[in-house]
N, CA, C and O atoms as CSV, one atom per row, in Angstrom:
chain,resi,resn,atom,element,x,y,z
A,1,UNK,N,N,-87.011,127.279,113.033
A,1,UNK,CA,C,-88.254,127.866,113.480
A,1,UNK,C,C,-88.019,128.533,114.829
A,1,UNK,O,O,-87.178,128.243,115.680
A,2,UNK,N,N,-88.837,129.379,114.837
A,2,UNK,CA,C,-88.583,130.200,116.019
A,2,UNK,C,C,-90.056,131.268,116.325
A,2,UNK,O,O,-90.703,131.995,115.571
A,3,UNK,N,N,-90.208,130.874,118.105
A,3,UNK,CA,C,-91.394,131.104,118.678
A,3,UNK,C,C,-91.264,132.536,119.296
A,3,UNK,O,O,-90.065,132.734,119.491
A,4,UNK,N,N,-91.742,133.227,119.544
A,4,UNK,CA,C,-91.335,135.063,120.673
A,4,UNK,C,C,-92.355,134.689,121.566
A,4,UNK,O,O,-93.502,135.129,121.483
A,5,UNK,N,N,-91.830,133.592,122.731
A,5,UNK,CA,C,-92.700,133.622,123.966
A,5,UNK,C,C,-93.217,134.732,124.718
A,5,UNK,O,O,-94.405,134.963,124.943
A,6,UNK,N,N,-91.757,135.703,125.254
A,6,UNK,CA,C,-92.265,137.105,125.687
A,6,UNK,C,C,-91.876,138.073,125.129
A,6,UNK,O,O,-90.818,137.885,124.529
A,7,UNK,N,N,-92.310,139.122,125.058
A,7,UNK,CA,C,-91.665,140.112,124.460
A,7,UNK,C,C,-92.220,141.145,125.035
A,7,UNK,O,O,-93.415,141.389,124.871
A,8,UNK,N,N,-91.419,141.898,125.794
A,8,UNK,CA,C,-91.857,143.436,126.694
A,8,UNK,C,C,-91.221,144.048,127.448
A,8,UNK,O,O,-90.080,143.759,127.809
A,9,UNK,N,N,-92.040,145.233,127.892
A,9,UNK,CA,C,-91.791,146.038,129.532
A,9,UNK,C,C,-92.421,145.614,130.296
A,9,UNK,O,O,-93.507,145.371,129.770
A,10,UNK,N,N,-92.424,145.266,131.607
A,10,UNK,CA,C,-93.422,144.191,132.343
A,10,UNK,C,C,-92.620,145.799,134.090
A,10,UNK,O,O,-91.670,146.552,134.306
A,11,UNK,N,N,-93.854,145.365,134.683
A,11,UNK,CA,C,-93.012,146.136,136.475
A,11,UNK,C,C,-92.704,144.811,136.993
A,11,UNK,O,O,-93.257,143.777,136.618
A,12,UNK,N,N,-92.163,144.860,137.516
A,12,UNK,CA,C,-91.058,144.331,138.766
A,12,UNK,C,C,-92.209,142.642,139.304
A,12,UNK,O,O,-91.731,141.553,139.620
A,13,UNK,N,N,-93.345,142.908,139.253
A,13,UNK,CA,C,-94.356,141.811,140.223
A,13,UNK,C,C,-95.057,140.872,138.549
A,13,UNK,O,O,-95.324,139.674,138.453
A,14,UNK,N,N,-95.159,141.800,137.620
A,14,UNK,CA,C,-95.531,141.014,136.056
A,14,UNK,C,C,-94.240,140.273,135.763
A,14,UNK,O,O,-94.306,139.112,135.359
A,15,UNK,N,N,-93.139,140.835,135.930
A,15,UNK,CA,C,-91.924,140.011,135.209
A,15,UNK,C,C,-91.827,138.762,136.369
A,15,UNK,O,O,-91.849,137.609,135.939
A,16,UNK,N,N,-91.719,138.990,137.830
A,16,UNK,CA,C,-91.631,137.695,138.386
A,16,UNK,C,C,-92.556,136.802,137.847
A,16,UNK,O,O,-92.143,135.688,137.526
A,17,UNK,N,N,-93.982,137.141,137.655
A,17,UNK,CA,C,-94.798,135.763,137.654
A,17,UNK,C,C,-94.945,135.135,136.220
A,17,UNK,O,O,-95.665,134.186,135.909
A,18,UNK,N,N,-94.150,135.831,135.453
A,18,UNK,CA,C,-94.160,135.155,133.929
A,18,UNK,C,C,-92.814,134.381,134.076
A,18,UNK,O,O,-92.813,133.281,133.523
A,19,UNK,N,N,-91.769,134.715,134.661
A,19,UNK,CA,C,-90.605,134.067,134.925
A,19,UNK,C,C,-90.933,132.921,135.611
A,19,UNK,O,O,-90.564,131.827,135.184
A,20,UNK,N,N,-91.823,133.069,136.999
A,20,UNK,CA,C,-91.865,131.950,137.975
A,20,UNK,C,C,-92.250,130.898,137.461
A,20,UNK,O,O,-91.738,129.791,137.624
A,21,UNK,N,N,-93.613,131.286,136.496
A,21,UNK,CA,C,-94.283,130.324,135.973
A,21,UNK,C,C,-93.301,129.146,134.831
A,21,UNK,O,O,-93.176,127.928,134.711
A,22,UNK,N,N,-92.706,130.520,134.092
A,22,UNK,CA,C,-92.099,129.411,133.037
A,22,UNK,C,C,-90.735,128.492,134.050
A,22,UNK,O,O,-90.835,127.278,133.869
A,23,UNK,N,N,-89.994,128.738,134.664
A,23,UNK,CA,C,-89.353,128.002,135.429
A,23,UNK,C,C,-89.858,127.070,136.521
A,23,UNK,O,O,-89.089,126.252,137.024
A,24,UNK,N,N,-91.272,127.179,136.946
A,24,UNK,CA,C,-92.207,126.294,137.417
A,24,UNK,C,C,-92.393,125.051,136.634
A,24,UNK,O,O,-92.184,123.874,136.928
A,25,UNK,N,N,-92.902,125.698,135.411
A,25,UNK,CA,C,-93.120,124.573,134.608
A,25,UNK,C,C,-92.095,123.540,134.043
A,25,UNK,O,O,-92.289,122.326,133.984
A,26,UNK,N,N,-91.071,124.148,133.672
A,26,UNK,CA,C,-89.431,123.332,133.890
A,26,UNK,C,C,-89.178,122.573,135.014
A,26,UNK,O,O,-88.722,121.438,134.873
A,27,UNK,N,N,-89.347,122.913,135.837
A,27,UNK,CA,C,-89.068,122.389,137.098
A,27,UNK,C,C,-90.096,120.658,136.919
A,27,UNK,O,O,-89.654,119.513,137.019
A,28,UNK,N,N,-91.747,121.193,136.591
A,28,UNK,CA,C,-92.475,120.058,137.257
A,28,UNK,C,C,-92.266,119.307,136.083
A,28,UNK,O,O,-92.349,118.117,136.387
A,29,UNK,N,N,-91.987,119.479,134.648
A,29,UNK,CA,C,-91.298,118.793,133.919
A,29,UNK,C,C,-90.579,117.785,133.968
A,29,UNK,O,O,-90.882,116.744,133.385
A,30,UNK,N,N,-89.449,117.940,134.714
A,30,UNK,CA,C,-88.010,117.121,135.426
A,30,UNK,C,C,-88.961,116.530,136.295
A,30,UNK,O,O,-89.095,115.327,136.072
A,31,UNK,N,N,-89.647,116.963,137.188
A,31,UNK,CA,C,-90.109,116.236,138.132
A,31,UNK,C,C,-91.152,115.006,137.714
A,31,UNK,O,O,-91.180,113.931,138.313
A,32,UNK,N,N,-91.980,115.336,136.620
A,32,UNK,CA,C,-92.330,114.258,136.309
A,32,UNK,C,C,-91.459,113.104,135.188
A,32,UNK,O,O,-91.841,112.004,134.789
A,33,UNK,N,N,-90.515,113.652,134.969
A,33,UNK,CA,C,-89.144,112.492,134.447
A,33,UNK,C,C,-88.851,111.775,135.591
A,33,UNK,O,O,-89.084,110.568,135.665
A,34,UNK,N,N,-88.371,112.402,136.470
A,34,UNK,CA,C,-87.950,111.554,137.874
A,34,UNK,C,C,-88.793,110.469,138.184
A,34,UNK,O,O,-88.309,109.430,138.631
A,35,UNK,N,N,-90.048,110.604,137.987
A,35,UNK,CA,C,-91.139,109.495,138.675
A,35,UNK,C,C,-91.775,108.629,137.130
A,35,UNK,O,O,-92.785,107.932,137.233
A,36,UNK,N,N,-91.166,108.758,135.970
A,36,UNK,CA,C,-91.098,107.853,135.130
A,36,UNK,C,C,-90.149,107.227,134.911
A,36,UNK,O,O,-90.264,106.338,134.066
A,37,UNK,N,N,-88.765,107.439,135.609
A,37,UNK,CA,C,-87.396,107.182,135.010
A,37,UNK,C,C,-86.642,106.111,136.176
A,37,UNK,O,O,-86.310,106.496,137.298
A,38,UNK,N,N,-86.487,104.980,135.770
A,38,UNK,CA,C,-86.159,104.302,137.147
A,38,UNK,C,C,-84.389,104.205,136.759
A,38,UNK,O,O,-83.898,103.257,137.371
A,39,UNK,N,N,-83.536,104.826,136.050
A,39,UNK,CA,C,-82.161,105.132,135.787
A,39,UNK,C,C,-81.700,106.209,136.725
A,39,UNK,O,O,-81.922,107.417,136.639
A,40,UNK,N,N,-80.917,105.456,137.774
A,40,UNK,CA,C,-79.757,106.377,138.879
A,40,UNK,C,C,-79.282,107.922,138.481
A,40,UNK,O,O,-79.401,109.032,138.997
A,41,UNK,N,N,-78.576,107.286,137.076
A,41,UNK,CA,C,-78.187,108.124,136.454
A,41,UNK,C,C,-79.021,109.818,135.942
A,41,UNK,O,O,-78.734,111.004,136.103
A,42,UNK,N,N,-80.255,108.977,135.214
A,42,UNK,CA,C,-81.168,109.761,134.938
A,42,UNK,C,C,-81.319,110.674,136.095
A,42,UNK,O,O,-80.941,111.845,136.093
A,43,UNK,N,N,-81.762,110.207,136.857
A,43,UNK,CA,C,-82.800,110.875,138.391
A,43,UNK,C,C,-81.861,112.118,138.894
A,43,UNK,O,O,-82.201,113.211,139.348
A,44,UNK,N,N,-80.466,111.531,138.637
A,44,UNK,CA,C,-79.679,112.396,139.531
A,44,UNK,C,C,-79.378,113.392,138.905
A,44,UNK,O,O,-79.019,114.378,139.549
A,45,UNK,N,N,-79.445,113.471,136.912
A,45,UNK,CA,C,-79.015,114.425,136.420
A,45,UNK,C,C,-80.346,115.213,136.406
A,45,UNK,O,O,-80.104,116.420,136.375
A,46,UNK,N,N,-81.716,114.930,136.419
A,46,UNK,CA,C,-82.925,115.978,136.282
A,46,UNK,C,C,-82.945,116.706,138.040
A,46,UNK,O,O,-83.577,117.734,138.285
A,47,UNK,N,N,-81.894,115.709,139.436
A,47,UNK,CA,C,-82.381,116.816,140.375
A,47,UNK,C,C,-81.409,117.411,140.590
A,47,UNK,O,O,-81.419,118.081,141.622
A,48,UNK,N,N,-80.036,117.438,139.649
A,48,UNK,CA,C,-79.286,118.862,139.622
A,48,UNK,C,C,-80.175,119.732,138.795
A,48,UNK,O,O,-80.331,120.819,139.351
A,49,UNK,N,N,-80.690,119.650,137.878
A,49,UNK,CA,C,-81.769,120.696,136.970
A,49,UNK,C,C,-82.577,121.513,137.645
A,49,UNK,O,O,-82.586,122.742,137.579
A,50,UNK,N,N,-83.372,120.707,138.404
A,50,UNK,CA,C,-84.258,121.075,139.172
A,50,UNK,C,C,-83.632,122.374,140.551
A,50,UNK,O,O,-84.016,123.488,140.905
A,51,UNK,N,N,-82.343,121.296,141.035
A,51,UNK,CA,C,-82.130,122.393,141.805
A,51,UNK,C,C,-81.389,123.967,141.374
A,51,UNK,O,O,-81.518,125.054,141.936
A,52,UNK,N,N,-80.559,123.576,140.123
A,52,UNK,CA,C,-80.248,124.777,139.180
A,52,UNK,C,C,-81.198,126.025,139.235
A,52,UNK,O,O,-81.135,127.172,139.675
A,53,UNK,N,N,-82.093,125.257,138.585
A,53,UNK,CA,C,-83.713,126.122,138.112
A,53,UNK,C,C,-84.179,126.730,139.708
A,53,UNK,O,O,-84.268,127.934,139.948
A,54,UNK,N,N,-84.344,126.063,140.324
A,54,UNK,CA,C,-83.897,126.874,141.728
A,54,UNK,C,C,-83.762,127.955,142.484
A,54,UNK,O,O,-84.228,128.939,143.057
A,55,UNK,N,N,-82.561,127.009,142.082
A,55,UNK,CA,C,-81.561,128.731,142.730
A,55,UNK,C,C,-81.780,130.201,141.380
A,55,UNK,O,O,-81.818,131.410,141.606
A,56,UNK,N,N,-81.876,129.538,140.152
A,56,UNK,CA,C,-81.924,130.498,139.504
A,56,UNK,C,C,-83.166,131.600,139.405
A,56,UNK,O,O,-83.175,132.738,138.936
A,57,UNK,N,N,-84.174,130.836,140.012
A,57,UNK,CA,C,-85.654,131.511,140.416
A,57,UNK,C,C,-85.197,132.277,141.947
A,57,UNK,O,O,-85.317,133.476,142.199
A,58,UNK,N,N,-84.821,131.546,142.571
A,58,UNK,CA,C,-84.320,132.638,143.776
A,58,UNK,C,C,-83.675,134.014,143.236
A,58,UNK,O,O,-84.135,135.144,143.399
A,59,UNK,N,N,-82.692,133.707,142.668
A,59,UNK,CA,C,-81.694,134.713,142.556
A,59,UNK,C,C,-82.297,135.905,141.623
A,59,UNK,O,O,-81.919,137.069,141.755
A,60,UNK,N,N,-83.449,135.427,140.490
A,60,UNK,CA,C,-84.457,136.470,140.006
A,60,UNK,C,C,-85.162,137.155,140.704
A,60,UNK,O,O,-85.429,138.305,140.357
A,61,UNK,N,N,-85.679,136.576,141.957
A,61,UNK,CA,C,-86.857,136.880,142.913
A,61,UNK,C,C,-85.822,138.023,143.884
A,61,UNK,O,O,-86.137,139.184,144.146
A,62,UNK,N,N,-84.800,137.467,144.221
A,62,UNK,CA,C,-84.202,138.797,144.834
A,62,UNK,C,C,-83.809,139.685,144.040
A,62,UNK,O,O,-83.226,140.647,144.540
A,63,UNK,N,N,-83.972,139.648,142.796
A,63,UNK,CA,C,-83.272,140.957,141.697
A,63,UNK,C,C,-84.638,141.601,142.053
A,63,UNK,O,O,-84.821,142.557,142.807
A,64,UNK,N,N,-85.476,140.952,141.425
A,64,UNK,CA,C,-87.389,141.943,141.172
A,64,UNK,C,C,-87.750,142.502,142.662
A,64,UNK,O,O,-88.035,143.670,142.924
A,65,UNK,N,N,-87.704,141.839,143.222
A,65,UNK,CA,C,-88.282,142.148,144.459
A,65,UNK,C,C,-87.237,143.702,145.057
A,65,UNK,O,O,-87.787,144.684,145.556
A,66,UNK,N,N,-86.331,143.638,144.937
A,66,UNK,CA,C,-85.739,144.836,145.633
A,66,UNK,C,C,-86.010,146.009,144.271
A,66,UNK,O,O,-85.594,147.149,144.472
A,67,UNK,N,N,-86.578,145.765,143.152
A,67,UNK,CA,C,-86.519,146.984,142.263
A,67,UNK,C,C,-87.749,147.384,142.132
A,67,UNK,O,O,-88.617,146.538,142.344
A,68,UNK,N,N,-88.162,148.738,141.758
A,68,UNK,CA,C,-89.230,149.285,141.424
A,68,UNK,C,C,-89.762,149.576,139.970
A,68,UNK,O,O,-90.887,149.523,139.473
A,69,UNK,N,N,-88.227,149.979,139.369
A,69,UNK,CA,C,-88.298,149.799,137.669
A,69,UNK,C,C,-88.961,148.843,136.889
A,69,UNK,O,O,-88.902,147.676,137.277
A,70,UNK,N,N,-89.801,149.199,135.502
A,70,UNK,CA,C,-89.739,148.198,134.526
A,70,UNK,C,C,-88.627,147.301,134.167
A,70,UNK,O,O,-87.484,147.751,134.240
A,71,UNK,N,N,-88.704,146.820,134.016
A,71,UNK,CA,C,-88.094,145.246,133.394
A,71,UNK,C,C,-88.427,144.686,131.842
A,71,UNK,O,O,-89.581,144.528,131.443
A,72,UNK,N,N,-87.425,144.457,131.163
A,72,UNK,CA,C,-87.508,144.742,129.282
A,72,UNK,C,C,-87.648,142.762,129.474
A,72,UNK,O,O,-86.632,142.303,129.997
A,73,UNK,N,N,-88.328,142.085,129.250
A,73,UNK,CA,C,-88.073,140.491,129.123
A,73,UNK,C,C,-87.867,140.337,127.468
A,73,UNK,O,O,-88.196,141.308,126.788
A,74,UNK,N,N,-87.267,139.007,126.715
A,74,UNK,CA,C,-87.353,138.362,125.625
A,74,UNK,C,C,-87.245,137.322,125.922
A,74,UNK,O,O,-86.269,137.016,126.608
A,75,UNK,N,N,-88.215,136.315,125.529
A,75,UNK,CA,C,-88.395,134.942,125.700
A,75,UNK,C,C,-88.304,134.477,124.290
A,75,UNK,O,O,-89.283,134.658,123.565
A,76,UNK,N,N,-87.150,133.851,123.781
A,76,UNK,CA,C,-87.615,132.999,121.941
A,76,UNK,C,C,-87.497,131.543,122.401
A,76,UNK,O,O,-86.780,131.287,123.368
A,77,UNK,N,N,-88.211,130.503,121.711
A,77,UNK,CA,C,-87.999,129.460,121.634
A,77,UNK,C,C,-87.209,128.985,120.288
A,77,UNK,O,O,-87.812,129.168,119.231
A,78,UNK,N,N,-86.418,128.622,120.252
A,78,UNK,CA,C,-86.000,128.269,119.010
A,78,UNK,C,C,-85.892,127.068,119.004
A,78,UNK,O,O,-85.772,126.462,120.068
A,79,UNK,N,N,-85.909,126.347,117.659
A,79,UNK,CA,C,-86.150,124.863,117.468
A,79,UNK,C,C,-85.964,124.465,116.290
A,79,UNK,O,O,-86.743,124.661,115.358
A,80,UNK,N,N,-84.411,123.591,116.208
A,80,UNK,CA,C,-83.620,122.772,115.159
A,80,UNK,C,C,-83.789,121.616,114.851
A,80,UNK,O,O,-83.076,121.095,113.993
């Protein structure tokens, strides 16, 4: 099965906040694992995730932000 979360041309300020959001929501995800999960192990592997997701929202935010162009997104969910 398979979902088409986004699918488009978005400008430069639409593509950040559909990105931010869905990596927001990843983020507070992990974060609420962390505060159900009393495993070392666990905790430490959701706040490399977290900080992954991160940097990887940074490193989008400086792509969009310096461009003026449309931006083509595809978002699928797929699920086995």
């Amino acid at each position: 099965m398979q979902i088409q979360l986004i699918q488009g041309e978005f400008n430069s300020h639409e593509a950040l906040e559909l990105i931010s959001k869905m990596i927001q929501t990843k983020i507070a995800y992990h974060e609420n694992k962390i505060s159900s999960h009393l495993n070392e192990e666990d905790i430490k592997y959701r706040e490399t995730k977290i900080k992954f997701l991160q940097n990887e929202l940074m490193q989008v935010r400086n792509a969009l932000i310096n461009t003026n162009k449309n931006v083509v997104l595809n978002a699928n969910l797929q699920i086995a």
